[in-house]
N, C-alpha and C positions, 0 to 999 in steps of 0.2 A: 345529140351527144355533147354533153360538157366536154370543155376543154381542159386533157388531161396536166395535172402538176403535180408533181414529186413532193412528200412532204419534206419540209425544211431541214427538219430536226434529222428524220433519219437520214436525209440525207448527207449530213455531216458525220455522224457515227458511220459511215460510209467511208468519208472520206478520212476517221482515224484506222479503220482498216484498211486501210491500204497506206496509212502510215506503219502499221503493225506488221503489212508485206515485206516492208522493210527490212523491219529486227527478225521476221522469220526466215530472209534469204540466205544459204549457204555462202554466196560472193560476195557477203558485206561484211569486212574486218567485224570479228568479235564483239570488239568495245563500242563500235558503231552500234551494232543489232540493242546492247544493252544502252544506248543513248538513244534508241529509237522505241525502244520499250516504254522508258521512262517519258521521252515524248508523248504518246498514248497517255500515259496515265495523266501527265500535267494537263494536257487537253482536255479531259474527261473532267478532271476536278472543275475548269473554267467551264466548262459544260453544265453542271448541273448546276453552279452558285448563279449561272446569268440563265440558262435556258430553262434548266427543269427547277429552277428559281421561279422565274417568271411564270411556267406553266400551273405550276401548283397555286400560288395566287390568284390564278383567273380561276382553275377548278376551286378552290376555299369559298371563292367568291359568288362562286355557282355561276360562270357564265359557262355558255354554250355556244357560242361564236363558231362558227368554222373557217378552219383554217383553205387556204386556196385549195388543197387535197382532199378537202371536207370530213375536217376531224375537229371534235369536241377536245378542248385542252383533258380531259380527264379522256379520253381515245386514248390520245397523244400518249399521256401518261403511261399508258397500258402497254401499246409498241414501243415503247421509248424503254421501259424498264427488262420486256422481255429483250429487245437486243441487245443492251447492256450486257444482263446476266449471259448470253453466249460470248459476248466480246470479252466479259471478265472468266469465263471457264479459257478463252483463247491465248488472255495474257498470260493467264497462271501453266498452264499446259507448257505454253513458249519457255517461261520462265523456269520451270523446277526438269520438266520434262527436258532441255534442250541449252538453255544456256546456261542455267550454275553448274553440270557438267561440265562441259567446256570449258567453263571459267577453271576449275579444279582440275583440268587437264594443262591449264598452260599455269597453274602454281598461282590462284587467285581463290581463297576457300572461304565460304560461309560457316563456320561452327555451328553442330546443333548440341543446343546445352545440356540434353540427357546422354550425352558419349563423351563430354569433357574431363581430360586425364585428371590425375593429382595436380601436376604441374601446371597447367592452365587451370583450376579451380583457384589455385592459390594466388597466381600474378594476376586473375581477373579479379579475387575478391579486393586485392592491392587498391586495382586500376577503379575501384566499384567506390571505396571507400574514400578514396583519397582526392577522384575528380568527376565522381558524379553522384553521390549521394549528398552532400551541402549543396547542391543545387536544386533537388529535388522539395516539390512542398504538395502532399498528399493534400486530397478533399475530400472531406468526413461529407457521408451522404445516410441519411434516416429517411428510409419511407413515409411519406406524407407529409413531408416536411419538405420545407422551399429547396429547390435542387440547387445545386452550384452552377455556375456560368462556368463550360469547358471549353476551354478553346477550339478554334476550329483546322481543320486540314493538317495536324500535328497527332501522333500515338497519345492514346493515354491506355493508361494500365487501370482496369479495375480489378478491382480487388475484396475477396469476403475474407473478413477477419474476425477470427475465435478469440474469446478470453479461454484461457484453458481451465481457469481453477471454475468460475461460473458458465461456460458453455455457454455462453450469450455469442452471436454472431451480431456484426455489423458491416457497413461495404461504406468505401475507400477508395477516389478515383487519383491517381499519380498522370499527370502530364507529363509527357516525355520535351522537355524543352530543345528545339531545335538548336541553340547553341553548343547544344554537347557533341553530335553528330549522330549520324544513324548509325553508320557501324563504328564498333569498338576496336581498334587492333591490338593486337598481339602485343605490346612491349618490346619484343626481342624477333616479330615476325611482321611486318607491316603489312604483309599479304594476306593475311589472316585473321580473317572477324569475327564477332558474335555481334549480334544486332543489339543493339541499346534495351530496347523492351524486353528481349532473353534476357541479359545479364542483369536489369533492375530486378524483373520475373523472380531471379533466384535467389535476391536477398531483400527482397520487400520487406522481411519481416523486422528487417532493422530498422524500418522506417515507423514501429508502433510498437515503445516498448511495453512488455507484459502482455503480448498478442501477439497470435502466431495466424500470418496470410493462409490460408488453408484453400485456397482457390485463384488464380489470375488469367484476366483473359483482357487483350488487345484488343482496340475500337478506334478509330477515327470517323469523326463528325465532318461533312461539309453542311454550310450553314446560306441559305439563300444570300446573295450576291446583287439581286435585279433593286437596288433601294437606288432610286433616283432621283435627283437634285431637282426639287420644283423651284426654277429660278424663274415661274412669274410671277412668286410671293413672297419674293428675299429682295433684301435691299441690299446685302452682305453676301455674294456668294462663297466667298471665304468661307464665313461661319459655318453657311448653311452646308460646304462641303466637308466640315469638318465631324459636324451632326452626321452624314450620310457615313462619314468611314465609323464613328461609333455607334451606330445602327449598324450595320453589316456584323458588330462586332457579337452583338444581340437578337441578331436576327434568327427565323425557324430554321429547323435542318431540314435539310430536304437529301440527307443522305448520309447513312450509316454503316459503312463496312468494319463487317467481324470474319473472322477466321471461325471457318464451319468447326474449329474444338474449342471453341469457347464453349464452357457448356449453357446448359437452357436456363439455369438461374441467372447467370451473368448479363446474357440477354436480354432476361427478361427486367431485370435492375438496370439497362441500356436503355432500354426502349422507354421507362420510365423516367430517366433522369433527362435523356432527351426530347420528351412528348414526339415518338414517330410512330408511325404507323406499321403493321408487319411488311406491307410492300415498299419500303425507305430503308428497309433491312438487305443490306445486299452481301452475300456470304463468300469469305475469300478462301478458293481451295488452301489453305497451309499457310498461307500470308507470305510475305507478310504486308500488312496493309500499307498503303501509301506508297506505288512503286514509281511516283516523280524522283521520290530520294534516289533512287540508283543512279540519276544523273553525274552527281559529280564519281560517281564508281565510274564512268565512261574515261574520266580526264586522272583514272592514277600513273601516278609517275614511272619510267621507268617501263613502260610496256606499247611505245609508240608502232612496235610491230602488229598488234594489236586494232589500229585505229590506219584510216587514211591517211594519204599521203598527203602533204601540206599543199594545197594549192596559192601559191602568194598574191595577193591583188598586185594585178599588172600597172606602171604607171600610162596613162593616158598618151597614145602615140603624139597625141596635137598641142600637148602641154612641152615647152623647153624646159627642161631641166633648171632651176633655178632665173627664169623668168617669173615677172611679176601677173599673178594670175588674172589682172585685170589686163597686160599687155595679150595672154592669149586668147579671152572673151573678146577682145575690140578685132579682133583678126577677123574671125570666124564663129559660127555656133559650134558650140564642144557639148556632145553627147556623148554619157558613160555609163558603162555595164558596170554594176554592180553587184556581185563585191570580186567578182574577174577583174575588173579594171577600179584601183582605189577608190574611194571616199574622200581623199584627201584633197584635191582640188575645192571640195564644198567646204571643205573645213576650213581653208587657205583663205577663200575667199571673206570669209567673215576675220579671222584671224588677223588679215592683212589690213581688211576694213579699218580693223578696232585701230590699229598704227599709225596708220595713213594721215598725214597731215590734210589729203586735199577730201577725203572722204568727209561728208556732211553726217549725214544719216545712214542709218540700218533700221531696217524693219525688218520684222519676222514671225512667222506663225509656231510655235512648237505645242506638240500634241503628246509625242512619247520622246523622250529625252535617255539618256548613256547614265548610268549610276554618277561616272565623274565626266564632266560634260564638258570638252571641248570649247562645245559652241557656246556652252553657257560661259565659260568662265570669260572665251573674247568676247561675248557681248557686255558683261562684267566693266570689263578693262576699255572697251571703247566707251561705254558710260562716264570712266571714271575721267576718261582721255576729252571730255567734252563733245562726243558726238550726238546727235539727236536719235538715240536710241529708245524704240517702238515694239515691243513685245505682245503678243496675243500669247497666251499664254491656257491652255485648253483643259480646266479644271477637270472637266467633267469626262477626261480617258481613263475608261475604266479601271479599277486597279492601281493606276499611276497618278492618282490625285493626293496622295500623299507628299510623294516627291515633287510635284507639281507647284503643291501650295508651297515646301521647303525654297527650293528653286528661283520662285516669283518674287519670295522674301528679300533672298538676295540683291538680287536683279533691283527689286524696286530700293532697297538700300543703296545701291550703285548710281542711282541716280536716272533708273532708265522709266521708261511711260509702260507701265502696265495696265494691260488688259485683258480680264478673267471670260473670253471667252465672247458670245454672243447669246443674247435671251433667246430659250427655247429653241435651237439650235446648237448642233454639234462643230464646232470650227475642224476640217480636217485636213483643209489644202494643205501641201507643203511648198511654201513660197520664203523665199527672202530676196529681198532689196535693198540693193545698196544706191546712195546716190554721191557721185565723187565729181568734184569741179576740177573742170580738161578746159585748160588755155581760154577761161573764163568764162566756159559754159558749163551747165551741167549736166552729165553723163547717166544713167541709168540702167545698173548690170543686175540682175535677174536669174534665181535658182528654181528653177522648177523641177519637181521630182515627184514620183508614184511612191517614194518612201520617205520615212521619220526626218530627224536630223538627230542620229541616233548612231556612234559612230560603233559601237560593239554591234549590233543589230543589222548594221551597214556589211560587215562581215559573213553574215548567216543568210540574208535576205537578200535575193534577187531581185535589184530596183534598176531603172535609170533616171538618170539627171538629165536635164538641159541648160545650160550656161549660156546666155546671152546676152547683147546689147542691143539689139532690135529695137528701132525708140517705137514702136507699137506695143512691144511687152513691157518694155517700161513703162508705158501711159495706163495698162492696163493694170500693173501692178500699182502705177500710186493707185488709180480707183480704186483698187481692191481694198489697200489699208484705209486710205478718208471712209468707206463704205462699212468695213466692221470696226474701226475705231470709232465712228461719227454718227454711228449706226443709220445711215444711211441705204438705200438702195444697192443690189448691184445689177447695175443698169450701164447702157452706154459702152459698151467693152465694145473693144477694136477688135481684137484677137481672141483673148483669151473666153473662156464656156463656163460659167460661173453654174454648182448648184449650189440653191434649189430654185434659181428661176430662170434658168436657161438652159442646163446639160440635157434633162431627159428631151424634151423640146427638138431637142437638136441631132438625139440619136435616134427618136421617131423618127423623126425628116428622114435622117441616111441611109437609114431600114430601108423606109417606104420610099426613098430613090432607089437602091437596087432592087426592089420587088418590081417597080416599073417597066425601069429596062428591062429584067428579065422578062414581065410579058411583049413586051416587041420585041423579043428574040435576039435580045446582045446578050454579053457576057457580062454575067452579076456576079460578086466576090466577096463576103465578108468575112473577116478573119480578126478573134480577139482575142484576148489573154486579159482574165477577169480572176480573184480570187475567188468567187462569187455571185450567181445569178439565179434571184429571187424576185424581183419585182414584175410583175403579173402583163401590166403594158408592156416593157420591153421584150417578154417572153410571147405575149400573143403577135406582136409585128414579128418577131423572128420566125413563128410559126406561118404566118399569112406568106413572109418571103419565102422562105422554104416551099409552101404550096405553090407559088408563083415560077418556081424553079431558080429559085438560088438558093449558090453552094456555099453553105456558112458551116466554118471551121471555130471551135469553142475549144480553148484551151484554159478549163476551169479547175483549181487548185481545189474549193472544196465544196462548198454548198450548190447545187446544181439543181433549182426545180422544176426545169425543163425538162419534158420526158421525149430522150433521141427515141430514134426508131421507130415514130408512131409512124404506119401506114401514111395514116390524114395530116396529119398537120407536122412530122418530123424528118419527113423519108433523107431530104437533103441537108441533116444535122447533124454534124457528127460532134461530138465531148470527147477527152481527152483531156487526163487529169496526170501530172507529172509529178513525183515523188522521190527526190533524191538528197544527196547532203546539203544540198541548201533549199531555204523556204521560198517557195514561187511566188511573188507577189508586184511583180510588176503591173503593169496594170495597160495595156497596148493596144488600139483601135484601128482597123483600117478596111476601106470601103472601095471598092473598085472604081465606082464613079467613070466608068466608060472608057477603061485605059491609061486614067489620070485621079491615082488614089487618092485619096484624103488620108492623113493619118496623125493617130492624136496618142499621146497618152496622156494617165488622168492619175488622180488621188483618188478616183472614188471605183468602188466596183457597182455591180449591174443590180444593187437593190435597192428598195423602198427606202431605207434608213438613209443610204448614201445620196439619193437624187432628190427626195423629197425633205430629208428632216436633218440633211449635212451641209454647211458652206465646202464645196469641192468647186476642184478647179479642173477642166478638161484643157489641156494642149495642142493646139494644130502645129503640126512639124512643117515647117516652110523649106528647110534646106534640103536640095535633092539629093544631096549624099548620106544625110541623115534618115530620110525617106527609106533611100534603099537597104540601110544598114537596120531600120526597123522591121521593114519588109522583111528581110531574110531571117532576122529573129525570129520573126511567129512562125514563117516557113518550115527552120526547123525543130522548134516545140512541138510542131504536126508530124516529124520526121521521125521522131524518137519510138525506138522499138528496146530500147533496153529498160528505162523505169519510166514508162509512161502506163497507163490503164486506159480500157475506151470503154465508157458511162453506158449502160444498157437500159433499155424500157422500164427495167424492175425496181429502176435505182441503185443495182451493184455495178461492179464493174469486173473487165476481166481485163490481165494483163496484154500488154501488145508484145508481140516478138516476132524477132525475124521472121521473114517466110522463106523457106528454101531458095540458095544460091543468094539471100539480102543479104549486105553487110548490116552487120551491125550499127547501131548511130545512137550514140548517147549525148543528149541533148547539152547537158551541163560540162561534160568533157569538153566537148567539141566548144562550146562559147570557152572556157579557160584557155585550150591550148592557140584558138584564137586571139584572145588578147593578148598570151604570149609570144604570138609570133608577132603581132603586128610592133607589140614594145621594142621586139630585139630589132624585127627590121628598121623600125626607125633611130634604133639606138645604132645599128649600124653604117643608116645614112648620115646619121649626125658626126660620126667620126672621121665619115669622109670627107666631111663639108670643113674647106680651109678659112681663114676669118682672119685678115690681116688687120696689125695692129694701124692704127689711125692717130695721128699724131694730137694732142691733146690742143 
């Protein structure tokens, strides 16, 4: 019997459904359900530019590889697109069926443009004439002739258009430019929309004069995404990253949504001017296509009953109140929940860096960064301040190499040492290092985190930090920069788990240490919180420990290709996938080790990319108080019976809930109203705490 694996792919469209559980729950504020819709769709779109990107170039290319589940990329292809087409009949159901209702019960309306009065025909054609038609610039398309280049993941309007006195038809595609916005409002009703493509729809014909549109139908293109930086044949990766985002620009579609009333000409003038194929055709009940847009309808003004209740990041009980952040690292290790307990200490500490007269250097890894970036601008101003400022700077994040290369521009103007990354290699740790002379030595404070240095994101994303001065994680940390600055080894670490040539290494070991103990009859314990686990070794050791009798807890946000509940090789597995208003992505390690855990967090989750083909950093927790406070973390991520799912055989999942006489326990509650309490309690004992004046 082969050993069984989940395939990859589906099982991600997995775990968008069960983001879509979300936006379909009765007890999730309205505007939530409609920000959790729009989540689905934005995930779907990065889904098919990098995954069904990538697939369809191995099918083109005719390979037959199989995948760990033993599927041909053209398999692949075949289940990938029938589950799509169920998950897009379940948005749209959700959608028309369930929440624009509701929306029009609490005074929030979509216009449909065949029942529009006199009065709103007249202030739209206004609103049509006056700030969205000089923006507009149609593309004349003739059969068999070179097609236009359409943009990608944005409406466009096609269009057949009659001369009326010669009866000649032609087609005419309009891009809807996302600077306009998706919905139109009312003038005099701000609640009140007609969608951008409706109202262009109804006066195309002014856009060709002496022709009249006599047909229009909506289509959005996504356009493969998977074009990758061959940086062992550049000498510039700059350029070469500049090449890779105009290539994406050019790249094939590999996907086509139309609204099932377009009719069969339009279609079929789509399919042609896009070269796809009829199974790249994906048909949207009523549209309208592209439902990421309804995002910012999640954040309208004026309806915050509507939306959850504001949870504030907590500040840090161990941090004083206007203390210098490097006097509370020298105290103690300070570990923080985020985004329960601020951001703002990592922010501080670079911040203060940049000021600091006795501060030498900063070094830093950034990979995804803030539109206006905090970190970037102090690391800016310590440049400019004389500090010996060390940048990695991580071209090749997907998506984000735009800003990346913007960013670096900067930076390397400011006077600081840039470095675009590592050859053949993805840089992903999240490390900075400061180094500041104390009474004429020098000191060495150290950020280690499972997330960006990203402080909007830091908001949304469920990470921790470590804040240290440990001169072992300082040693490990200069290694770390001499090593991808110097391009050197990373060898020799004290402390810290460098991949790709130490992590997986090391969580085989701790596997196959609690498999042992369990067969001499102690008690074996493994418990992680992974975004994701795919990579084939780390999944067969989990299986052999399980067979050996240990009870291993997986707390995995989305890709899971482990299959729980096998008989053979999963009986003692359980998954457990947590879905609620913020993104799970900590990343948290812990081994029983005989009564005396180990425990680590990491930057990197449990796959092939991250252990083998990422510089990651894995963290062993030393301090026993931080230990415990880790410990009880994952504890109750297993706890959770209000938005958690438990991963089945099949690769779906079902939700967990109470069992008669259980209380309730919602995971993300209970960590906020945590670090609420513990803020007030210390902000309480600080009030009681008297501090006489000391004579100067």
């Amino acid at each position: 019997m082969a050993v069984p694996y989940l395939n990859r792919e589906l099982s991600w469209l997995e775990f968008n459904q069960r983001v879509l559980h979300q936006a379909q729950r009765n007890d999730v504020p309205l505007l939530e359900r409609v920000k959790f819709l729009a989540i689905t769709a934005s995930n779907l779109d990065e889904f098919f530019q990098v995954r069904i990107g990538g697939l369809s170039i191995l099918q083109r290319a005719g390979r037959k590889t199989l995948d760990s589940a033993g599927h041909t990329p053209a398999a692949q292809l075949d289940l990938l697109r029938k589950r799509t087409h169920q998950f897009i009949e379940d948005q749209y159901h959700l959608l028309h069926g369930v929440l624009i209702p509701l929306l029009a019960k609490n005074d929030i309306h979509f216009l449909d443009p065949t029942k529009l009065n006199d009065a709103q025909k007249t202030t739209l054609q206004a609103v049509y004439e006056h700030s969205i038609m000089p923006v507009l610039t149609p593309l004349s398309y003739v059969p068999d002739e070179p097609a236009p280049m359409l943009p990608a993941l944005t409406p466009i309007l096609a269009c057949r258009i009659q001369d009326p006195e010669s009866g000649t038809k032609r087609y005419a595609f309009i891009p809807l430019p996302e600077s306009l916005g998706r919905r139109i409002a009312l003038p005099n009703n701000p609640n009140t929309f007609i969608l951008l493509e409706d109202l262009v729809a109804l006066h195309a014909s002014s856009l060709f004069q002496g022709e009249k549109v006599t047909a229009t139908g909506v289509f959005r293109l996504t356009r493969n995404g998977d074009i990758a930086v061959d940086d062992d044949n550049t000498n510039d990766l700059a350029d070469e990253m500049e090449d890779v985002l105009t290539a994406r620009r050019f790249s094939d579609t590999v996907r086509v949504e139309v609204p099932i009333t377009c009719t069969r000409e339009l279609v079929a003038i789509i399919r042609e001017v896009t070269n796809i194929s009829r199974a790249e055709i994906y048909s949207i009940p009523r549209g309208p296509v592209g439902l990421a847009s309804l995002m910012d309808l999640a954040f309208l003004p004026g309806f915050d009953h509507l939306r959850d209740e504001e949870w504030t990041p907590q500040h840090s009980p161990d941090i004083a109140p206007g203390s210098s952040i490097f006097e509370s690292i020298s105290q103690k290790d300070l570990l923080l929940f985020h985004p329960y307990q601020s951001f703002d200490p990592v922010l501080r500490l670079v911040e203060e860096a940049a000021v600091d007269p006795n501060v030498l250097a900063i070094k830093q890894v950034l990979y995804r960064t803030a539109r206006k970036s905090r970190i970037i601008d102090a690391l800016i101003l310590a440049a400019q301040n004389g500090k010996q400022v060390t940048v990695l700077v991580e071209l090749k994040a997907r998506f984000d190499e735009a800003r990346n290369l913007l960013r670096a521009d900067e930076l390397l103007n400011a006077g600081a040492n840039i470095v675009y990354g590592v050859k053949g290699l993805k840089t992903h740790a999240k490390i900075c290092l400061v180094v500041r002379r104390e009474d004429g030595n020098l000191r060495r404070y150290v950020h280690l985190g499972t997330g960006n240095y990203n402080e909007t994101t830091a908001r949304l994303y469920t990470d921790v930090s470590l804040l240290t001065c440990r001169p072992d994680y300082g040693h490990d940390a200069s290694l770390f920069f001499n090593a991808v600055t110097g391009r050197s080894k990373l060898l020799r670490f004290r402390r810290l788990i460098p991949a790709p040539t130490q992590m997986k290494a090391r969580l085989l070991q701790l596997i196959a240490s609690e498999a042992d103990r369990a067969k001499l009859g102690e008690p074996a314990h493994i418990m992680a919180k992974v975004n994701s686990l795919q990579d084939t070794e780390i999944i067969q050791a989990l299986y052999k420990a399980s067979q050996a009798g240990v009870q291993i807890q997986l707390n995995i946000r989305g890709v899971c290709c482990l299959k729980p509940n096998d008989k053979k090789y999963s009986k003692n597995i359980k998954v457990v996938s947590i879905i609620d208003r913020y993104l799970e992505h900590a990343r948290i390690f812990s081994f029983h080790q005989g009564g005396e855990p180990e425990i680590f967090i990491s930057s990197a989750d449990w796959m092939s990319r991250n252990l083998d083909r990422r510089i990651e950093l894995m963290i062993p927790i030393e301090d026993a108080s931080i230990k415990r406070r880790l410990a009880g973390l994952l504890k109750n991520c297993f706890a959770d019976n209000c938005n958690a799912h438990e991963l089945l055989a099949d690769g779906k999942s079902k939700i967990i809930v109470a069992a008669k006489g259980q209380k309730s326990f919602r995971a993300q509650l209970h960590f906020y109203r945590e670090a609420k309490r513990s803020a007030k309690k210390r902000e309480h004992e600080r009030s009681l705490t008297f501090e006489p004046h000391t004579p100067n």
